[in-house]
MMTF fields as JSON, N, C-alpha, C and O atoms, coordinates in Angstrom:
{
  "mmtfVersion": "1.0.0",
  "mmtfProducer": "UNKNOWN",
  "numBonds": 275,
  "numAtoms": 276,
  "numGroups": 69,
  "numChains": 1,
  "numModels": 1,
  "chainsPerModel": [1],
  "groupsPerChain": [69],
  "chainIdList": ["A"],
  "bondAtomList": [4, 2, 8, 6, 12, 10, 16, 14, 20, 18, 24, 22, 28, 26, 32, 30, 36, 34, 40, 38, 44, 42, 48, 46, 52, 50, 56, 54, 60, 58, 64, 62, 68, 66, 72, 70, 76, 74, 80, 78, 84, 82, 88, 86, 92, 90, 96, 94, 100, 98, 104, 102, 108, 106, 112, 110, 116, 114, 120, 118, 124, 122, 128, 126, 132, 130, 136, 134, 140, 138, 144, 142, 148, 146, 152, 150, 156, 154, 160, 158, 164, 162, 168, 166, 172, 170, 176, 174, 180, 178, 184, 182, 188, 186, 192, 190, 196, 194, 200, 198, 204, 202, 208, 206, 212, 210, 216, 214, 220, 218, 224, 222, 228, 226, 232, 230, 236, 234, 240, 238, 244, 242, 248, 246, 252, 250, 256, 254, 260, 258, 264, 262, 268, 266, 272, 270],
  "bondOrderList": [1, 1, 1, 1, 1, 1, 1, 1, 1, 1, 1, 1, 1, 1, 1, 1, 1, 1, 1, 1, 1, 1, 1, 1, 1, 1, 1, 1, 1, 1, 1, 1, 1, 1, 1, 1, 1, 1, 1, 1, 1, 1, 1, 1, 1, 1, 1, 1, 1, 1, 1, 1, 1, 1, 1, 1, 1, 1, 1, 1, 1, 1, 1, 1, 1, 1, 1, 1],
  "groupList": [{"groupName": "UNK", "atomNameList": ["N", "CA", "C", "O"], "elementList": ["N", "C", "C", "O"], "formalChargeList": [0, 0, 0, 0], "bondAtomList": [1, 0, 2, 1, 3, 2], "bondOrderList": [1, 1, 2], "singleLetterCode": "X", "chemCompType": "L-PEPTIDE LINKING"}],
  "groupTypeList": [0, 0, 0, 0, 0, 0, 0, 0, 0, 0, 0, 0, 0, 0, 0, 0, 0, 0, 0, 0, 0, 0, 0, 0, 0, 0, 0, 0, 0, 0, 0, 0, 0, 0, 0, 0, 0, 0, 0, 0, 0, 0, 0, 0, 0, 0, 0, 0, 0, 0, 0, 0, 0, 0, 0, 0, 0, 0, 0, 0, 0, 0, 0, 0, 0, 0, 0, 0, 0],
  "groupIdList": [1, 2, 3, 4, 5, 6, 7, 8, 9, 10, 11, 12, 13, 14, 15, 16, 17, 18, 19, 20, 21, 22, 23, 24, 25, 26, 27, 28, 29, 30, 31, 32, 33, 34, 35, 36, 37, 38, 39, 40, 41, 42, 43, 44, 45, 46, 47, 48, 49, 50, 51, 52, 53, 54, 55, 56, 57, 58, 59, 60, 61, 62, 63, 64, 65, 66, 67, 68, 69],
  "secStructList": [7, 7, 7, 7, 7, 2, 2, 2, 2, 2, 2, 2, 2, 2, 6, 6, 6, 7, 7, 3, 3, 3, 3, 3, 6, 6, 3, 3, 3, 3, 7, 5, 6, 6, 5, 7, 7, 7, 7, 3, 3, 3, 7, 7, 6, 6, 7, 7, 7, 7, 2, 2, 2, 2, 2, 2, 2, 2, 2, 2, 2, 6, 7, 7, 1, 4, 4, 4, 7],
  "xCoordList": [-9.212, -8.214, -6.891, -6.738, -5.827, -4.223, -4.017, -4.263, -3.366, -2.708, -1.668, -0.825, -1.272, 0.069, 0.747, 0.229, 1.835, 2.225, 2.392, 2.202, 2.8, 3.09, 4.212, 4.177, 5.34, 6.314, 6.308, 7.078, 5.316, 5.059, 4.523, 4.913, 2.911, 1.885, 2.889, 2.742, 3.733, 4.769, 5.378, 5.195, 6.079, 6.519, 5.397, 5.718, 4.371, 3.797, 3.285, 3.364, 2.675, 2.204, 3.101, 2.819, 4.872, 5.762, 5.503, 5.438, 5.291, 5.45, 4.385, 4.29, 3.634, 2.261, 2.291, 1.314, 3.592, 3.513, 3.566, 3.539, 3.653, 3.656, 4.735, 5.216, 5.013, 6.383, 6.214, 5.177, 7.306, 7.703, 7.887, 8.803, 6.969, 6.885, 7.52, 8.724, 6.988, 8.361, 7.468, 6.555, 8.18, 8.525, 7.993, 8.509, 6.729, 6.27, 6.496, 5.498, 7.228, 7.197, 7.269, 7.997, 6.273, 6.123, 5.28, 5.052, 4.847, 4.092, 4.812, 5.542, 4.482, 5.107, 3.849, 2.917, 4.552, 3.073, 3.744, 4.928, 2.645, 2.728, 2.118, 1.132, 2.876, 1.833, 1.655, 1.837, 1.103, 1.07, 0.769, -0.285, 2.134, 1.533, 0.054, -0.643, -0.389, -1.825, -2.866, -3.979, -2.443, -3.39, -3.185, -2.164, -5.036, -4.302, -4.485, -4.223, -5.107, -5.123, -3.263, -2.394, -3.454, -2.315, -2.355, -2.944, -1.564, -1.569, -0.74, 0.44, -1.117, -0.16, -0.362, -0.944, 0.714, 0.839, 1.517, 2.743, 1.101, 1.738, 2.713, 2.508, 3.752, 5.04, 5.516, 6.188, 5.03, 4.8, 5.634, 4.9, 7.302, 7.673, 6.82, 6.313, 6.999, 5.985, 4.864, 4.384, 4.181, 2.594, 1.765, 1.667, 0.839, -0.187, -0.825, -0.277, -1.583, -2.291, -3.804, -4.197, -4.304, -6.034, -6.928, -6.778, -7.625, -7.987, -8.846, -8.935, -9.627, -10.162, -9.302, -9.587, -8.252, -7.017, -6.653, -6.72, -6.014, -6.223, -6.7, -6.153, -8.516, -8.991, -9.384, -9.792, -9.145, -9.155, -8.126, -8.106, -7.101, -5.968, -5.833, -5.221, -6.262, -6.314, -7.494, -7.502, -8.222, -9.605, -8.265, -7.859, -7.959, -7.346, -6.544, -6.364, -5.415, -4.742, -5.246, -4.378, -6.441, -7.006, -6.581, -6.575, -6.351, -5.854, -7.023, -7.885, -6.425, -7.724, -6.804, -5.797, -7.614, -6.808, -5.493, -4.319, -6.326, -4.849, -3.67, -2.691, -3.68, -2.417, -1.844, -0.648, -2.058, -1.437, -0.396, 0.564, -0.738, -0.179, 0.988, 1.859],
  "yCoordList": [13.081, 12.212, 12.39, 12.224, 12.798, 12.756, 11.193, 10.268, 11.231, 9.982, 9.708, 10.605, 8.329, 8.428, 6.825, 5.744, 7.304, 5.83, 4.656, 4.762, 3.317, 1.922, 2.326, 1.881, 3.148, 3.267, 4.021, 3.875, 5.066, 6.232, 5.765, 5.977, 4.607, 3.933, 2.982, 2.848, 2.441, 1.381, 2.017, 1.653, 3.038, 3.847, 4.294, 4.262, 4.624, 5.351, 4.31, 4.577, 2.929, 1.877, 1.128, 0.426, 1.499, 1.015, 1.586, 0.856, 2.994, 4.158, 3.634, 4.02, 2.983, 2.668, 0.632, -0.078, 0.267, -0.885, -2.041, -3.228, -1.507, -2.931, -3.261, -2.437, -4.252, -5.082, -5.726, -6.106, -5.742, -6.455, -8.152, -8.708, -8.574, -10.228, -10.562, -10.733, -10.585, -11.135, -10.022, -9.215, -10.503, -9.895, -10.705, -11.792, -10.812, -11.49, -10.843, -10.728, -10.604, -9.708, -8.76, -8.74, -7.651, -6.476, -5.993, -4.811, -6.907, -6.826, -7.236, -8.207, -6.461, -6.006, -6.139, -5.414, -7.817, -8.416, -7.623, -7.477, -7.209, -6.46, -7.494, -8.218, -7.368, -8.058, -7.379, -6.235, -7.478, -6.393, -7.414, -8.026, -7.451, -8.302, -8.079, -7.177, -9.242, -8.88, -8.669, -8.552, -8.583, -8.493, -9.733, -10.243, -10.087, -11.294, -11.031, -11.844, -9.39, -8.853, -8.335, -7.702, -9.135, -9.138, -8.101, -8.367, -6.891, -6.083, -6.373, -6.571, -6.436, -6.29, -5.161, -4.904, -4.735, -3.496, -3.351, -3.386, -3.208, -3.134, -1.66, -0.52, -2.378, -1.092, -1.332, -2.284, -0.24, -0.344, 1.192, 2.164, 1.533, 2.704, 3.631, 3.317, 4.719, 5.749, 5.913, 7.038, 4.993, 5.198, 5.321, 4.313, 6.478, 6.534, 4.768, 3.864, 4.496, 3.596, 4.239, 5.327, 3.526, 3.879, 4.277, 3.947, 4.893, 5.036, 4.264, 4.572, 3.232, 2.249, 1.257, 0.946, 0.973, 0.099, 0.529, -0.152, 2.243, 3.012, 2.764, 2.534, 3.035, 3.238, 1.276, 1.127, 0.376, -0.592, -1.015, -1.659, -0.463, -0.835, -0.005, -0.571, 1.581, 2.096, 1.453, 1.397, 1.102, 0.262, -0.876, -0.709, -1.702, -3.074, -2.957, -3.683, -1.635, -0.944, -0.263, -0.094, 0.406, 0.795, 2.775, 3.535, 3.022, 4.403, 5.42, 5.328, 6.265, 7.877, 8.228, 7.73, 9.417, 10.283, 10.971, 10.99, 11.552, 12.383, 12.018, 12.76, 10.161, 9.325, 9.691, 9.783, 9.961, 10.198, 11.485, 11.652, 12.15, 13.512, 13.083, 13.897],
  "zCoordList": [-3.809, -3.203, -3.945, -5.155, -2.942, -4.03, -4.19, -3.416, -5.735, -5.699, -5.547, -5.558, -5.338, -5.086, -6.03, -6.312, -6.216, -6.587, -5.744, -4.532, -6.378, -5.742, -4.946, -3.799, -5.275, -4.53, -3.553, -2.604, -3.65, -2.483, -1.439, -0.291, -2.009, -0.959, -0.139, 1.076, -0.717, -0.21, 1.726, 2.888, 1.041, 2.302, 3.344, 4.532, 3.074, 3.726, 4.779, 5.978, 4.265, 5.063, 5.882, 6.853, 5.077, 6.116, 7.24, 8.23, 7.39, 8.701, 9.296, 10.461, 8.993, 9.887, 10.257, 10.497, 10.178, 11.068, 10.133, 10.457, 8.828, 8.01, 7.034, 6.255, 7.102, 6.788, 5.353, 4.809, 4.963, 3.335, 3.705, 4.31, 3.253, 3.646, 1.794, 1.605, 1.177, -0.065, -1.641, -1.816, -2.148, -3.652, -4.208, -3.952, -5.256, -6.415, -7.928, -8.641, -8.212, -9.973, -9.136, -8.144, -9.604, -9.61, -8.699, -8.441, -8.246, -6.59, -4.936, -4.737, -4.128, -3.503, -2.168, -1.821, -1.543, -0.208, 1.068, 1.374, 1.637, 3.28, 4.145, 4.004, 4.956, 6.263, 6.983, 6.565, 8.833, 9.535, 10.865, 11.038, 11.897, 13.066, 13.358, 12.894, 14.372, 14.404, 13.852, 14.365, 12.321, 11.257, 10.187, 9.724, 9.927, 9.259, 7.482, 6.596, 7.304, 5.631, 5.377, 5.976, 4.036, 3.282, 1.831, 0.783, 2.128, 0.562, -0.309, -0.021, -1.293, -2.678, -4.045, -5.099, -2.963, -3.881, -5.125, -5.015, -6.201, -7.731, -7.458, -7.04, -7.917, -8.298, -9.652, -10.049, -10.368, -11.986, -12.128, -11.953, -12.472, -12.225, -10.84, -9.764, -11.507, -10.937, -11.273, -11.14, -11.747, -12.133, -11.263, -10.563, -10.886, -9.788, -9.378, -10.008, -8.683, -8.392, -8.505, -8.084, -8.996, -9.631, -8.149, -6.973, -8.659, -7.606, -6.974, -5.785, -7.35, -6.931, -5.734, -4.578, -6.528, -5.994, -4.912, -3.888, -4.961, -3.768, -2.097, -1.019, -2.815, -1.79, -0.893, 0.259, -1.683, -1.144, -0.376, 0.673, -1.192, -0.2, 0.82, 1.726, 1.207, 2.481, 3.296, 4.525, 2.7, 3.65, 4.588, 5.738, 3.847, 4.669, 5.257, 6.234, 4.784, 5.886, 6.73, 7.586, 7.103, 8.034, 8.009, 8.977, 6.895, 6.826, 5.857, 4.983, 6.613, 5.931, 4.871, 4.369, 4.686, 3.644, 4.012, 3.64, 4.976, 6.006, 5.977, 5.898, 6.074, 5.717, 4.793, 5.068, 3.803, 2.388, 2.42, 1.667, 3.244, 3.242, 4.006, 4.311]
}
């Protein structure tokens, strides 16, 4: 699996329908009409996101790998 950072995953889930609902610190909440799962994505510089964190957060976004690319 490539990784990607908080700031990279950020964009990529914008392109797929989901919106910046507010700013907590260093986290960074999505919503997504129609959907009632909420992400928060850590933006820590450019530090990859683990890959655990990752793959949970493409689960609730509903995205493959392919997405990443």
């Amino acid at each position: 699996m490539r990784t990607v950072s908080g700031k990279e995953f950020t964009k990529i889930i914008e392109r797929h329908g989901w919106n910046l609902l507010r700013v907590e610190g260093s986290h960074h909440i999505y919503g997504k009409p129609g959907n009632v799962a909420r992400l928060s994505v850590p933006i820590h510089r450019n530090k990859a996101l683990k890959t655990g964190l990752l793959k949970h957060l493409m689960k609730l976004a509903e995205l493959s790998e392919t997405d990443l690319s």
